[in-house]
NUFIMAR-888793 format. One record per residue: residue in three letters; x, y, z of N, C-alpha, C in turn. Coordinates in steps of 0.05 Angstrom, whole numbers, plus 5000, padded with zeros to 4 digits. Example, Ala and Ser with C-alpha at 12.3 -4.5 7.8 and 13.67 -1.06 7.14 Angstrom:
2
ALA526448865156524649105156526449345156 SER525749555142527349795143525850015157 
END
This chain:
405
UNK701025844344698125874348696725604345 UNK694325514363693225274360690925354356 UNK688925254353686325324353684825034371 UNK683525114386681924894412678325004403 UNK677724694390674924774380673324784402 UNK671625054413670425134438668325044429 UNK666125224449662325044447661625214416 UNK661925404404661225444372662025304360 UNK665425234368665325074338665224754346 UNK664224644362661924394366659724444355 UNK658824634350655524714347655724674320 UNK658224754294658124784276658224574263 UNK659924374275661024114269658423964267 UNK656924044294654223844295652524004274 UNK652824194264651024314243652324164218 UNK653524184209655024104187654823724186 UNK654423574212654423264202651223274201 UNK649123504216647023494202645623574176 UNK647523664162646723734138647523364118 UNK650323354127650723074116649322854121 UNK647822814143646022664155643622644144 UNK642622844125640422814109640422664089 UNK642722694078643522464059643622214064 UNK644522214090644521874092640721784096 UNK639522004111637121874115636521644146 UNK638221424136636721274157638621324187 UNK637721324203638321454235640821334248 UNK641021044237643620854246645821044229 UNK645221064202647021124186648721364190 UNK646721634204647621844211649121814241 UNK648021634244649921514278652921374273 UNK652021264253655421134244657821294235 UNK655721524220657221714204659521874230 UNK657522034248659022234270660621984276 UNK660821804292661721604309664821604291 UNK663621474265666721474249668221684243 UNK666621994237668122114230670122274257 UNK668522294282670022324303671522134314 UNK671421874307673721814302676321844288 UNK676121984272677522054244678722344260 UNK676922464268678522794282679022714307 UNK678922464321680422524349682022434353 UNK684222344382686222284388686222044382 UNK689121944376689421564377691821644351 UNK693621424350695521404333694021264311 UNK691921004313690520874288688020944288 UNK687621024261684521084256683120874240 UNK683020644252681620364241679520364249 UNK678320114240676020094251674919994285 UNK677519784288677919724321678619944339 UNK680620064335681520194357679920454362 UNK679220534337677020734344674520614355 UNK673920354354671220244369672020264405 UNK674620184398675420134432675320354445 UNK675420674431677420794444673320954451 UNK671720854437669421014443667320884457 UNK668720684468667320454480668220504515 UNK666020384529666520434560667020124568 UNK666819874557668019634563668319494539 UNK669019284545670019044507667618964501 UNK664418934510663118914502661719084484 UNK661619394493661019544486662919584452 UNK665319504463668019584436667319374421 UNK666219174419666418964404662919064385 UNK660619154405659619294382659119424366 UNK660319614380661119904358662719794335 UNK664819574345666519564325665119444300 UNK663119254300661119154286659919324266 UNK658719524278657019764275658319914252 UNK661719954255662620124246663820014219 UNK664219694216664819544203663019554183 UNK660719544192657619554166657419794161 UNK657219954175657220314153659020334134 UNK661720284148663920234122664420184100 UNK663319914104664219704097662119514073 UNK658319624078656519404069653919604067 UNK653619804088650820024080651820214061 UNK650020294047648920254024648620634028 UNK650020794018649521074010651721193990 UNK651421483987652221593960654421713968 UNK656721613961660121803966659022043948 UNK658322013928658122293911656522483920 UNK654022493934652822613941654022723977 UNK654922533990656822674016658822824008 UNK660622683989661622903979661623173962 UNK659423193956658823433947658523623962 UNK656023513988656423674006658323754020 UNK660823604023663123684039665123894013 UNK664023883993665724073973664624333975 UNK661424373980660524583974661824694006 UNK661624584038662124674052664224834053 UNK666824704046668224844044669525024029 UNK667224973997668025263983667525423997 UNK664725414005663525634018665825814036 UNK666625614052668625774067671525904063 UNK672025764048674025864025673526114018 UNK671326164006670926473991670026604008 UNK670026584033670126824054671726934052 UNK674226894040676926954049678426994016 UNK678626864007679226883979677726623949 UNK678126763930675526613909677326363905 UNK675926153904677225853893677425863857 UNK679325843852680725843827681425633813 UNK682525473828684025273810683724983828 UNK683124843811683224543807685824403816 UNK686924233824688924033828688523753823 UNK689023663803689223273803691923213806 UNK692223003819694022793835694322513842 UNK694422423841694922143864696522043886 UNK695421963898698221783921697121533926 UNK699921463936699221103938698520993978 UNK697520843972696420673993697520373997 UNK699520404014701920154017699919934029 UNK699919664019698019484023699619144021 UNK700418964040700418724036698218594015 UNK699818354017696618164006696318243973 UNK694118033961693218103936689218183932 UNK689418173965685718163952684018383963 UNK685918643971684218923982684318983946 UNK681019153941680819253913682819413909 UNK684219283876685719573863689119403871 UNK689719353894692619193894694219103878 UNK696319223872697919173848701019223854 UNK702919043847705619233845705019443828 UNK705919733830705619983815706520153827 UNK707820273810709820603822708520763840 UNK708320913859707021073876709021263883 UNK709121613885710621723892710421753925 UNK708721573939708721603964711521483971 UNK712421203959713921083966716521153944 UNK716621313931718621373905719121073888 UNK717520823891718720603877715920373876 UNK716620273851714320043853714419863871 UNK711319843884711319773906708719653901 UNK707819403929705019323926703719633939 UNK700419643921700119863934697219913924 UNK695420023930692620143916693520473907 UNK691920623889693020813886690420983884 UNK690221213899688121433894688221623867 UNK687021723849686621973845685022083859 UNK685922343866684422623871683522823859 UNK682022963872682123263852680623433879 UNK683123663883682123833898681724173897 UNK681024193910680124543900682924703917 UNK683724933912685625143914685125393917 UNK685625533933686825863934689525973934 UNK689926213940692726223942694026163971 UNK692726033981693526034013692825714020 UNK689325584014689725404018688425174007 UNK687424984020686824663990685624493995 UNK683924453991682524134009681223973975 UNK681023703987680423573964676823523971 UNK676423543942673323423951672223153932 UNK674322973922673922783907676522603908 UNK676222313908677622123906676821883880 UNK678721783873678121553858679421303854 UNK679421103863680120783862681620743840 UNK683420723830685020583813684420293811 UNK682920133780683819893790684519793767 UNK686319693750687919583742686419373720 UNK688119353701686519173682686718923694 UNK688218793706689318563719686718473743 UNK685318743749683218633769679918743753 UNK680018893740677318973724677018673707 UNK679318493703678218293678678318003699 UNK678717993721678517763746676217783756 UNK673217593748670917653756671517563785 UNK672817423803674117213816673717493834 UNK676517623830676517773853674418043859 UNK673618043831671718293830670218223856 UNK669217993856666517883869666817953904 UNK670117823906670917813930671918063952 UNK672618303923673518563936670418763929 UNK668618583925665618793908665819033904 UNK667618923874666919153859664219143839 UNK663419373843660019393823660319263799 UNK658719233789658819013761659219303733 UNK659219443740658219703721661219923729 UNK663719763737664919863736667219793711 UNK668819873706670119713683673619893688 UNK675419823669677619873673677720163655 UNK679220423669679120633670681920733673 UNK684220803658686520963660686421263681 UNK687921243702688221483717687021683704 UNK687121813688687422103672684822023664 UNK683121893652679321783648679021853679 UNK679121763704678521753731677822063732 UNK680722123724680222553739679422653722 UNK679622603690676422753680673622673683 UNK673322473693670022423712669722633739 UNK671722563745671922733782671423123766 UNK672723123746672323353739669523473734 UNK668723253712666723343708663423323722 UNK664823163745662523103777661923363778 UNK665023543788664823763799664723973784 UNK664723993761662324223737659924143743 UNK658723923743655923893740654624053774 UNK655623883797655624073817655924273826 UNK657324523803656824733806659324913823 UNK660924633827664424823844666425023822 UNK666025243835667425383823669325413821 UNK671525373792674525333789675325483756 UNK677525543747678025693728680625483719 UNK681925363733684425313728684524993735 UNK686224853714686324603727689624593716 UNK690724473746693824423747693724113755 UNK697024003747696623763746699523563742 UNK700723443742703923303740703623143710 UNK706623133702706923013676704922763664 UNK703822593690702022343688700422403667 UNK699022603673696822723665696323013647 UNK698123103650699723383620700523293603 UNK702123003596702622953578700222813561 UNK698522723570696122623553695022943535 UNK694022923516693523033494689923093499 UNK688822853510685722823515686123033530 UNK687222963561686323103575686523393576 UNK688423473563688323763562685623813535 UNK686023663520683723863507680723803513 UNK680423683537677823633552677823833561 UNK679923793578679024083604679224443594 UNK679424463563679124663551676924693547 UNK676024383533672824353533671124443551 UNK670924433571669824423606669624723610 UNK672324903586671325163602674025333614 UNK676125053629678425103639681425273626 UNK683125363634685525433626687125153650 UNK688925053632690924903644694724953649 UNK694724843669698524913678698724763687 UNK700124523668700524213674703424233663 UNK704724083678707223903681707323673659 UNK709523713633710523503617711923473622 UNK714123123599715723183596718123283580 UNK720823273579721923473559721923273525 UNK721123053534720822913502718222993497 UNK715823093510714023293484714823413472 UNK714123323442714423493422711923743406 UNK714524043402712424203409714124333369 UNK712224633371713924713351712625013355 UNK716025143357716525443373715325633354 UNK714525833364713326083348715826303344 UNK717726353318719226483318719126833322 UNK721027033326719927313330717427453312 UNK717727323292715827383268713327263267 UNK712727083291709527023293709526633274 UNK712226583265712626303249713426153260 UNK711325893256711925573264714425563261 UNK716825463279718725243266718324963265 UNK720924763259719724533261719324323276 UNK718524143286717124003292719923863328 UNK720123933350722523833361722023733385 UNK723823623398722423663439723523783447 UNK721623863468722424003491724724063499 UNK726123783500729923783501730523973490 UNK731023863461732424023442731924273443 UNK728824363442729624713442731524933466 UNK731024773487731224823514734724753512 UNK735824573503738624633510740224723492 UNK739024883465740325083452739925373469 UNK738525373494738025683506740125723527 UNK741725953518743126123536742626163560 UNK744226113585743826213609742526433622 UNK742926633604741226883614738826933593 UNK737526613580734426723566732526653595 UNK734326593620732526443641732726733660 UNK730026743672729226983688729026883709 UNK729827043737730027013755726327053768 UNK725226843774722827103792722026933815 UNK720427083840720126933862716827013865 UNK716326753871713326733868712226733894 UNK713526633913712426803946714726773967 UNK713326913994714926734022715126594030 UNK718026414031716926084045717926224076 UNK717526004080719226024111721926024124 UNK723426024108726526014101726626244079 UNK725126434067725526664059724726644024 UNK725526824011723626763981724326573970 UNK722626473957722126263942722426323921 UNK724826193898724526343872726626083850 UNK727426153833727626063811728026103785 UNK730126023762730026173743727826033720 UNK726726243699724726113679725126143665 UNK724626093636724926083617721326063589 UNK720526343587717626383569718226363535 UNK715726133520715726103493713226093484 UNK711826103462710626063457710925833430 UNK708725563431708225403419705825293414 UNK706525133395703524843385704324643394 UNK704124483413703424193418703024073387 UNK705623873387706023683358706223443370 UNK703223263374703223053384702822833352 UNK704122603348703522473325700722373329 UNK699222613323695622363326694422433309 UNK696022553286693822483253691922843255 UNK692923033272690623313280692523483266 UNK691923683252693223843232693824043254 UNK696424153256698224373268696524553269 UNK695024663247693824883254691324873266 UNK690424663275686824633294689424663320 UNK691924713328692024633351692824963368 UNK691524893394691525153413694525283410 UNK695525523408697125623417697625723451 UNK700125543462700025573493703025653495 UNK703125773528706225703530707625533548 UNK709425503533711825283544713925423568 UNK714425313590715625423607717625203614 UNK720425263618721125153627723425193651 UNK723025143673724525183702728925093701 UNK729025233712732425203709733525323741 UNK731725083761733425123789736925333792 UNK736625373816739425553812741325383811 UNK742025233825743424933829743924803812 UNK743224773790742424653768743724713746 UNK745124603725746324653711743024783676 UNK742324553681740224593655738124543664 UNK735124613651732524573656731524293664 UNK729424343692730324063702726524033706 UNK725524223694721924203701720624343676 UNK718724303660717424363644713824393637 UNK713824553631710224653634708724643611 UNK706924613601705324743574703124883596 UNK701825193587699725323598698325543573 UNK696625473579693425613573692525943582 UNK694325983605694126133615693926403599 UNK692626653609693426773587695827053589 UNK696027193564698527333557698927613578 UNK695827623592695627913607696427883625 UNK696727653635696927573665699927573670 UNK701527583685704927733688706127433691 UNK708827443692709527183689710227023715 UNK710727243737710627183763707827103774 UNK705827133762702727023772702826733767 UNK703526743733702926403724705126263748 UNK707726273749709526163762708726103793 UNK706926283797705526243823703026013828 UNK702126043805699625833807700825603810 UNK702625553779703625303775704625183802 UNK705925363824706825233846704825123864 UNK702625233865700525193877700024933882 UNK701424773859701024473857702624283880 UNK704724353889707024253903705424213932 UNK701924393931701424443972700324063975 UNK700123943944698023763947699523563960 UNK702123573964703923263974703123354012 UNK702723624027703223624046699323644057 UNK697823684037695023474029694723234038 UNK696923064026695922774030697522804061 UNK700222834061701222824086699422864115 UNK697323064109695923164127692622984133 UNK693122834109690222624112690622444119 UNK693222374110694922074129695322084161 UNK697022334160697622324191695422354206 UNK693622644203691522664224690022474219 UNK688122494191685522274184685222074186 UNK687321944180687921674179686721554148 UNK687821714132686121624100687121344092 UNK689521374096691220994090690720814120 UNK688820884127688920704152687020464157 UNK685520464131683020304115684420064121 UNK682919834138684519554138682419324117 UNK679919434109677719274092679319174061 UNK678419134048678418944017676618984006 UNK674419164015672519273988673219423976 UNK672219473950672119713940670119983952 UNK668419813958665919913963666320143997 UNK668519944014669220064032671920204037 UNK672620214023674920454008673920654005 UNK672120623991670620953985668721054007 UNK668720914015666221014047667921144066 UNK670520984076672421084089674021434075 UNK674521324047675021634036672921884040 UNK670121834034668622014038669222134059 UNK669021984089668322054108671822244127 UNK673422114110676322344111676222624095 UNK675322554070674322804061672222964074 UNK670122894085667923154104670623194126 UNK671723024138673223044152675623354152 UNK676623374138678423504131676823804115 UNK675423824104673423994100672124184116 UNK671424014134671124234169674024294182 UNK675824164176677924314193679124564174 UNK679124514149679624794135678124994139 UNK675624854138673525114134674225234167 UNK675225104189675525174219678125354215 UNK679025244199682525494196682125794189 UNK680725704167679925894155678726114164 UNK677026044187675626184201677126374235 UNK679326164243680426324265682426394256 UNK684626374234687126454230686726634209 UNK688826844198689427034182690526834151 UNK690626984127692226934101694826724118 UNK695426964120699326904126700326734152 UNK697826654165698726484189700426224178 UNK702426194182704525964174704025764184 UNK702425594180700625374196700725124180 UNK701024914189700324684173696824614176 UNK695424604146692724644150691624374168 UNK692124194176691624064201692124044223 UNK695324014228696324054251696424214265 UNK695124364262694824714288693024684296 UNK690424374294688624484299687624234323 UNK686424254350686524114370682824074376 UNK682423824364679323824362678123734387 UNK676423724400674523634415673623364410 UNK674023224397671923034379672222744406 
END
């Protein structure tokens, strides 16, 4: 199935960049905005700033000023990513809960492969885009979820102590003066708490070891309201609740996990893939998080510890702490927690169609202009999925879909 956006859903699209268009206010700005972002939904292998000038241009004169044009919206005018993106979050809750209620939260990152030393944020640094340290800028995200599908409505710049303390390059990649150096996991509890104050509705925040193993962040996002089903790793040290309701003592993750018997691990399958069920054996405990930070055992939440034991697999090869709670069956939690895995074919889908890594600038400033405008981007094509296809349509949430733009 493809979907070919007809004269409604042009109408909607042009409804929807006029709602974003208020935000920008001034008339060039809302002209720059469509221009770039249909650039961003239409044909062409690069979604830069040239080739999209060329490709909307009727001679090189014409391409040479658009390309200009599109360079300064980007790149130097002056509007609110937070506030476009809000609007592109609420759009597509909205459309989301036509269909099913938005639940859960996702934070992440991926990297942005980059020559050179002077685009903002550039650093050798690990990126699972590339599985290895690499030169690279790195996003956090945070996107919203159902059980079907996911769009992100927030991004955030990584930048490194190495360039927050270089007034040198700050100046040259303009970064704001009022920015300062910020650890990933600080980044996605801001993005989080953007989107409480805005009013997106979420219950659940899931997330990879980066960011489960920090101690803050889980007991923030308890703070906030949330239940969490984050990914550690097996050297967290936890301490097990015996049959009798008693602390033992103090161990990791390892250790408890490879005194367990083969058959304490339960078989369950948490949905349909496309190659047939999806499943896995598990392993349910209940514990206290025993982090050495001076906080008495007993102020600390009681959660459970999960830990995964592929079939393939000789011993436990993935590990959880969750919030979740006791009513809920153990095939649900196992379901959410997967929920996390849609975010790699997320970025895949912002890269290939959007062109999110396709940013050739060195601001900071135009990094995030470019991200915004992939995020509204991608926002209308869900909310467009959402709208012509069923639950169960086996679709890649971009690629099925053949825009007009």
């Amino acid at each position: 199935m493809v979907y070919q956006l007809d004269a409604a859903g042009v109408a909607r699209l042009e409804d929807y960049f006029a709602g974003i268009g208020k935000l920008l206010k001034d008339r060039r700005k809302r002209e720059s905005f469509a221009m770039y972002a249909l650039g961003l939904l239409g044909d062409g292998e690069r979604k830069s700033v040239e080739p999209m000038a060329a490709r909307a241009a009727s001679d090189p004169a014409e391409a040479e000023r658009l390309h200009f044009k599109l360079l300064h919206f980007v790149g130097q005018a002056q509007w609110s990513d937070e506030a476009v993106r809000r609007e592109a979050a609420r759009y597509v809750v909205d459309a989301l809960a036509t269909r099913e209620p938005v639940t859960t939260w996702i934070v992440d990152d991926t990297g942005f492969l980059k020559q050179g030393r002077h685009s903002a944020g550039v650093h050798r640094q690990y990126t699972g885009s590339a599985g290895k340290i690499t030169n690279c800028q790195i996003g956090v995200s945070l996107a919203v979820a159902t059980n079907t599908e996911h769009a992100p409505i927030d991004f955030a710049l990584y930048l490194p102590e190495s360039w927050t303390q270089d007034p040198v390059r700050r100046k040259q990649a303009r970064v704001p003066d009022d920015v300062r150096f910020l650890t990933k996991t600080e980044l996605a509890l801001q993005m989080i708490e953007r989107a409480c104050l805005a009013g997106i509705p979420g219950e659940i925040i899931l997330t990879d070891s980066a960011y489960g193993d920090c101690c803050q962040f889980r007991d923030t996002v308890r703070l906030l309201g949330f239940d969490y089903a984050v990914a550690v790793h097996k050297t967290t040290n936890v301490r097990r609740y015996d049959a009798r309701g008693r602390l033992g003592p103090v161990q990791s993750i390892a250790q408890l996990v490879d005194r367990l018997a083969a058959e304490c691990f339960r078989k369950l399958t948490w949905r349909e893939g496309t190659k047939g069920p999806m499943a896995s054996r598990f392993y349910f405990c209940q514990v206290k998080p025993a982090p050495d930070d001076g906080i008495a055992i007993e102020s600390r939440e009681a959660v459970w510890l999960i830990a995964e034991r592929p079939p393939e697999e000789e011993s436990p090869t993935k590990f959880f702490l969750t919030t979740l709670p006791r009513r809920m069956s153990k095939r649900e939690i196992v379901r959410i927690i997967k929920e996390r895995w849609r975010t790699e074919r997320m970025y895949e889908d912002l890269k290939g169609e959007l062109g999110l890594d396709h940013f050739e600038g060195r601001s900071f400033v135009g990094w995030h202009h470019h991200v915004s405008v992939a995020i509204c981007c991608y926002a209308f094509l869900v909310a467009e999925r959402v709208r012509a296809f069923p639950p169960d349509a086996r679709l890649r949430p971009l690629g099925a879909f053949s825009t007009a733009a």
